[in-house]
C-alpha positions as CSV (number, residue, x, y, z in Angstrom):
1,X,0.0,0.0,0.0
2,X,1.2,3.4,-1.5
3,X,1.5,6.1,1.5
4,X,0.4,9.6,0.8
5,X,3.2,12.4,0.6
6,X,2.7,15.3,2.1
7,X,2.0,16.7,-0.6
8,X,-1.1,14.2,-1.0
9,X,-1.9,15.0,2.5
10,X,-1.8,18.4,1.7
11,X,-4.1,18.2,-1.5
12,X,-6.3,15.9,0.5
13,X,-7.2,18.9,2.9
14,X,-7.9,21.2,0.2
15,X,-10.3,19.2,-1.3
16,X,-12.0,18.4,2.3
17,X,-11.5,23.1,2.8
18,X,-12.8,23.3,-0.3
19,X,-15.9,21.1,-0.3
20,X,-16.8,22.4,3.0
21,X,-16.9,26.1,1.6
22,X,-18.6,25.1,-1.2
23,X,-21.5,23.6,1.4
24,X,-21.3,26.2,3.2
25,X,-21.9,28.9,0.7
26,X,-24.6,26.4,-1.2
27,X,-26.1,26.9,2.5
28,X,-25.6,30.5,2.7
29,X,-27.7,30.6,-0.7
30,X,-30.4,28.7,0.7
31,X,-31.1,30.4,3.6
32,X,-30.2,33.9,1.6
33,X,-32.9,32.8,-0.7
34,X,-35.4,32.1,1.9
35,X,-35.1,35.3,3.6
36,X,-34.5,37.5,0.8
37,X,-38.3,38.0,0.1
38,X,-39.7,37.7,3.2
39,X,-37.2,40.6,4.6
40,X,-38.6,43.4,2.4
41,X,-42.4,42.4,3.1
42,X,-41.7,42.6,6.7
43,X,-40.3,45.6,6.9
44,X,-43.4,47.0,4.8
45,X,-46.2,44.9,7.6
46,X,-44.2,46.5,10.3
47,X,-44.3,50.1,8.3
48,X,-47.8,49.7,7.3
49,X,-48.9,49.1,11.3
50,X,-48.1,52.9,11.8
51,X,-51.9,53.4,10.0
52,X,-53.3,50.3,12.2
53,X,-55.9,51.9,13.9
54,X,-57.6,52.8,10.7
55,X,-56.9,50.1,8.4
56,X,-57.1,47.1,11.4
57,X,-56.4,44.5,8.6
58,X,-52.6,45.7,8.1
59,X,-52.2,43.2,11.4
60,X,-53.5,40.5,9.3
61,X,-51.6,41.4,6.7
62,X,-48.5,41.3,9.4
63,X,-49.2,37.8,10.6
64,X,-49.7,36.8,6.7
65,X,-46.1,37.7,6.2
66,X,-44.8,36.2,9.5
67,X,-46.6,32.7,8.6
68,X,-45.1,33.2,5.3
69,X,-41.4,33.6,6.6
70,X,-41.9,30.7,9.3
71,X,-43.2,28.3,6.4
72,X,-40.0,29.1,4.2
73,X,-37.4,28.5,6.9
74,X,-39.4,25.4,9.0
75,X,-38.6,23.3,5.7
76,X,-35.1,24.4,5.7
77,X,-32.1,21.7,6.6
78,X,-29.3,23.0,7.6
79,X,-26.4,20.9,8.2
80,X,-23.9,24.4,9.1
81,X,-24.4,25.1,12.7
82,X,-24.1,28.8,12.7
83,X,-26.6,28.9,9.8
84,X,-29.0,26.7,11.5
85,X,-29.0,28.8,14.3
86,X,-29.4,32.2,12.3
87,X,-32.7,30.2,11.0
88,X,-33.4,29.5,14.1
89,X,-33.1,32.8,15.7
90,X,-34.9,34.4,13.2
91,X,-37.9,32.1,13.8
92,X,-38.0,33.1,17.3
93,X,-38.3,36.6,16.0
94,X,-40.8,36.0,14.0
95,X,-42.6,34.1,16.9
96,X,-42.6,37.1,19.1
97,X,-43.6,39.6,15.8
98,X,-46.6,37.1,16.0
99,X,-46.7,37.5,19.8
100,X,-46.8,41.7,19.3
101,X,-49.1,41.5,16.3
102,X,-51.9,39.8,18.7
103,X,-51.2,42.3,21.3
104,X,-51.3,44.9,18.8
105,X,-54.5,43.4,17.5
106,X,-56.3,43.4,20.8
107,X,-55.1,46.6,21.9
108,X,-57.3,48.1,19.2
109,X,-60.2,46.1,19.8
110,X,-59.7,47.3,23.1
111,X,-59.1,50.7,22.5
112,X,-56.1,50.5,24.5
113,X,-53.5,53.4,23.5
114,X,-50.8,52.3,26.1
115,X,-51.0,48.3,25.1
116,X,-51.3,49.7,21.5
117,X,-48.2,52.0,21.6
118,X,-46.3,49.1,23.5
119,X,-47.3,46.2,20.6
120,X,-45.7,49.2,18.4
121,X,-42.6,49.0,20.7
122,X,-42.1,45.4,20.1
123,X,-42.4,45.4,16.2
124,X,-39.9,47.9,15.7
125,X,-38.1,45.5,17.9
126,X,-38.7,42.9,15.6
127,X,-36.8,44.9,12.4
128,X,-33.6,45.8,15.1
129,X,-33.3,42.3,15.4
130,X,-33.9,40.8,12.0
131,X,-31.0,43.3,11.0
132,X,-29.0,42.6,13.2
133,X,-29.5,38.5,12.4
134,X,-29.4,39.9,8.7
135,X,-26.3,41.6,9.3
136,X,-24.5,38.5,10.8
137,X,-25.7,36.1,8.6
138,X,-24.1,38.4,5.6
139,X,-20.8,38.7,7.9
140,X,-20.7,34.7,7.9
141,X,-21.8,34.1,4.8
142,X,-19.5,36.5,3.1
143,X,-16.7,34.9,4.8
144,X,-16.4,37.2,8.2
């Protein structure tokens, strides 16, 4: 049995570097393109809950989007730890947008300017954090 030189050896873990970055950026790319379209329609629900108290059915709209993102990244596998945990995180967020939304929702049934103003609080929250989760997910996958 031939033994490998180091320059096998050496070759040898290039291949391995190199076919782990090229999972990890195929997994980047997934998780990119599941986010992509759901970041920008976010950011409008969250926008458009500033005229919430006279159009009540921008909170459904909200919730529409939030299912919407959940569904895209629940189907997602990801072997890469870090980017299964950006998914991950980023569900939670969207589970607490969901959390404010109903607040949001029942403070105007209620009339309630204090929970209503609060709910407000939390979804501007909610765009902080998927930036920030945005942001380190670009740092990763852009090689940071």
């Amino acid at each position: 049995m031939r033994r490998a030189g180091p320059d096998g050896i050496l070759g040898l873990l290039l291949l391995l570097l190199a076919t782990g970055c090229e999972d990890r950026v195929s997994q980047c790319n997934q998780l990119v393109e599941r986010l992509n379209p759901h970041t920008d329609a976010m950011i409008r629900r969250v926008e458009g809950l500033a005229r919430v108290e006279s159009d009540p059915a921008a909170i459904d709209r909200l919730l529409e989007a939030i299912d919407a993102a959940d569904g895209e990244l629940a189907v997602l596998q990801l072997q890469d730890e870090r980017l299964a945990g950006f998914a991950l995180r980023y569900r939670r967020q969207l589970g607490d947008a969901r959390k404010s939304a109903q607040a949001m929702r029942d403070a105007v049934r209620d009339r309630d300017a204090h929970g209503l103003n609060e709910a407000a609080k939390q979804a501007d929250a909610f765009l902080e954090a998927q930036a920030t989760i945005l942001e380190e997910l670009n740092g990763y996958c852009g090689g940071g």
